[in-house]
Backbone as CSV, one residue per row, in Angstrom:
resi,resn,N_x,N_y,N_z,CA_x,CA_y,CA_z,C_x,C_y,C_z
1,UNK,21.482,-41.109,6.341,20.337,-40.582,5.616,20.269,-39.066,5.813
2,UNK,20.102,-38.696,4.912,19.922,-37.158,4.865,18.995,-36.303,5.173
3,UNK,18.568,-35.751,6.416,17.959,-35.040,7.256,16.977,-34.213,6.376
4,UNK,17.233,-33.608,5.252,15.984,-32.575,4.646,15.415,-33.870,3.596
5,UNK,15.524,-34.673,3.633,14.586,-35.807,2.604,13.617,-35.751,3.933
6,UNK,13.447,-35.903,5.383,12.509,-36.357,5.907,11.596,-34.864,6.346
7,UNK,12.153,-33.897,5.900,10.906,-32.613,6.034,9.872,-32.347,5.298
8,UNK,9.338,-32.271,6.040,7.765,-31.763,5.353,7.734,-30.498,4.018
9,UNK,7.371,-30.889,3.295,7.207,-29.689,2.128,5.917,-28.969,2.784
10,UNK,5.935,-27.495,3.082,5.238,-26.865,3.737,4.575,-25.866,2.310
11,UNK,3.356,-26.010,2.117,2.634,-24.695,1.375,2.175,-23.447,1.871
12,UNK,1.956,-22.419,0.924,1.338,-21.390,1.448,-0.264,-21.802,1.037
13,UNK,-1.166,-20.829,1.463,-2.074,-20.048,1.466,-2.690,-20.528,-0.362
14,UNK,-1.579,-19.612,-0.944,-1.933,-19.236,-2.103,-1.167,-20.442,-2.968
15,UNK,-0.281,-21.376,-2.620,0.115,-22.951,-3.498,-0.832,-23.011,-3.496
16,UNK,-1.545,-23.785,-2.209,-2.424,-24.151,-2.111,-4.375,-24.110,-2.912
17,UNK,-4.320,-22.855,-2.921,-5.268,-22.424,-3.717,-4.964,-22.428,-5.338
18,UNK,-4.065,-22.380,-5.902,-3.141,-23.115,-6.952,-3.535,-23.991,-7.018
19,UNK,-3.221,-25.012,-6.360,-3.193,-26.445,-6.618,-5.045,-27.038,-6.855
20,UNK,-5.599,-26.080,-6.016,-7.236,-26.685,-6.611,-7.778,-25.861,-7.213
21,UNK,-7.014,-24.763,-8.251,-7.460,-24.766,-9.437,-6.896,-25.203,-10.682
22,UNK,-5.814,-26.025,-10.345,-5.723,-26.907,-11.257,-5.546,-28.078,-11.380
23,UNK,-6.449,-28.391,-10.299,-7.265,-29.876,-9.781,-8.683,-29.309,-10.672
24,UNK,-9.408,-28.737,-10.421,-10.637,-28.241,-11.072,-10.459,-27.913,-12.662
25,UNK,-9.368,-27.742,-12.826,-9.390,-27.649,-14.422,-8.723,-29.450,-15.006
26,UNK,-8.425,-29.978,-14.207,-7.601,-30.931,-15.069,-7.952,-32.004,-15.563
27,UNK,-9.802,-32.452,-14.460,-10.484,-33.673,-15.492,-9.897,-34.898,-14.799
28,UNK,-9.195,-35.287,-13.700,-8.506,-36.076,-12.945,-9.395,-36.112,-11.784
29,UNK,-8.915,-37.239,-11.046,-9.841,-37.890,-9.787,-9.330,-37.686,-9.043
30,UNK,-9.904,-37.346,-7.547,-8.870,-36.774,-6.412,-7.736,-37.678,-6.304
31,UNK,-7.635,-38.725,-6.448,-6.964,-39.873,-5.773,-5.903,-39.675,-7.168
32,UNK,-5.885,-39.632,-7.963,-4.848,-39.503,-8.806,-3.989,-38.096,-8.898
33,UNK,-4.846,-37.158,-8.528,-4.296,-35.581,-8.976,-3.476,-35.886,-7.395
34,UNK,-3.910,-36.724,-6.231,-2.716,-36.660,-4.920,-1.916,-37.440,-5.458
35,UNK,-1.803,-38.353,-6.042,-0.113,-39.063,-6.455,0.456,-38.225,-7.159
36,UNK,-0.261,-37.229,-8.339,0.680,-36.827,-8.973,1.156,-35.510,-8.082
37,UNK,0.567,-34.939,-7.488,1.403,-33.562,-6.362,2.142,-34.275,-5.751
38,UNK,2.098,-35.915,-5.013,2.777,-35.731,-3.215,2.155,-35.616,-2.325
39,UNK,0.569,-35.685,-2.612,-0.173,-35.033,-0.889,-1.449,-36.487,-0.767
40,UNK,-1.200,-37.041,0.557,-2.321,-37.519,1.017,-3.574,-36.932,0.818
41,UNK,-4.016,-38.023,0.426,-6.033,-37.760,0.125,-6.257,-37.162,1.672
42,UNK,-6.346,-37.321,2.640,-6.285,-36.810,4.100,-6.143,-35.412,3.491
43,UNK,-5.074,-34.961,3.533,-4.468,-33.914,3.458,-4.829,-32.705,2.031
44,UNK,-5.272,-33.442,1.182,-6.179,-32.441,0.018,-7.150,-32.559,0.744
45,UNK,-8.412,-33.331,0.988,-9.437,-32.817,1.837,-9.694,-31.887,2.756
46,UNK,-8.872,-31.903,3.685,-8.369,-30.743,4.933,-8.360,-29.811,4.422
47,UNK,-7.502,-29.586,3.377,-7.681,-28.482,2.881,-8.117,-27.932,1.401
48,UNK,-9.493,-28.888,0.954,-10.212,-28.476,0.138,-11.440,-27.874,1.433
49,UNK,-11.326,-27.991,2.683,-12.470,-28.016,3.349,-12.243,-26.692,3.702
50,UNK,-10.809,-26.208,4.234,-10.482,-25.324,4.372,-10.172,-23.736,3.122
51,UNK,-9.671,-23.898,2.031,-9.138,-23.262,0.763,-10.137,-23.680,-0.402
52,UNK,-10.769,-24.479,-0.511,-11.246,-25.156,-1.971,-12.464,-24.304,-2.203
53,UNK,-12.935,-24.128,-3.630,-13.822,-23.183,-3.489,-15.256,-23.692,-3.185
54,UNK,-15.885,-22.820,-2.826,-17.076,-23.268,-2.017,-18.275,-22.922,-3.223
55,UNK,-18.997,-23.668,-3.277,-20.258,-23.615,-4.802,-21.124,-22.133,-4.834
56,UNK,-20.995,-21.582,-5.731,-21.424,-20.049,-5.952,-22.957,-19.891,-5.808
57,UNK,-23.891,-19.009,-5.235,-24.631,-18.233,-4.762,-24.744,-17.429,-5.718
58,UNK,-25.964,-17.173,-6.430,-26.177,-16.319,-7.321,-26.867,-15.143,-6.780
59,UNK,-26.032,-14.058,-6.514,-26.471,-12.931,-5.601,-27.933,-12.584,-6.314
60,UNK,-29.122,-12.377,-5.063,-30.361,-11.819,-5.564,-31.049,-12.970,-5.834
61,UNK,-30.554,-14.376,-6.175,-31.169,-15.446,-6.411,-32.488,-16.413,-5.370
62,UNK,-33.536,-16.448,-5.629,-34.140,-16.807,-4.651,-33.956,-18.120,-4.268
63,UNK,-34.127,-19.142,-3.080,-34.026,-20.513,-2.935,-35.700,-20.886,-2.737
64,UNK,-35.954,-21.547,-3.363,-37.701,-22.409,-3.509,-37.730,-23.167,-2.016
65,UNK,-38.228,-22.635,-1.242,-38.676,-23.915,0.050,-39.861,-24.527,-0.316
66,UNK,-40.116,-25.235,0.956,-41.044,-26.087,0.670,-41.302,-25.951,2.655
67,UNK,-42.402,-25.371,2.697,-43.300,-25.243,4.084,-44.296,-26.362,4.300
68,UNK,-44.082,-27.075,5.559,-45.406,-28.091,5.463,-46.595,-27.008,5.972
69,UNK,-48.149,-27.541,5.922,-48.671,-26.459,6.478,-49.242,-27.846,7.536
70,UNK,-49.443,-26.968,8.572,-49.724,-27.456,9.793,-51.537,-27.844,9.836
71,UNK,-51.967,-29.109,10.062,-53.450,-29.583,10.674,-53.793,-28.119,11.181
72,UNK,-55.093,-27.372,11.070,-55.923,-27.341,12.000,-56.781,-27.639,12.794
């Protein structure tokens, strides 16, 4: 058996960030967009947690709380 069939395909940085934007454009379910790359669901998670983009902040935008007010 041939020794480079059992190595790891190693990504960069920037595959990587590749690859979930066109996971995000493609309309596919995690579990299918990993069969079609090669990568364990494990392993897109890890590193959607790590690389994936994180939900945008609308600079200047206020967030609405909600304060209980305390018995006097």
């Amino acid at each position: 058996m041939d020794q480079l069939q059992n190595k790891r395909n190693r990504r960069t940085s920037l595959e990587i960030k590749k690859l979930f934007e066109d996971f995000t454009h493609s309309g596919i379910s995690a579990k299918e967009f990993c069969k079609a790359q090669g990568v364990s669901r494990g392993v897109f998670y890890k590193w959607r947690s790590r690389y994936g983009a994180k939900p945008a902040v609308k600079r200047g935008a206020f967030i609405k709380l909600n304060v209980p007010t305390l018995p006097e």
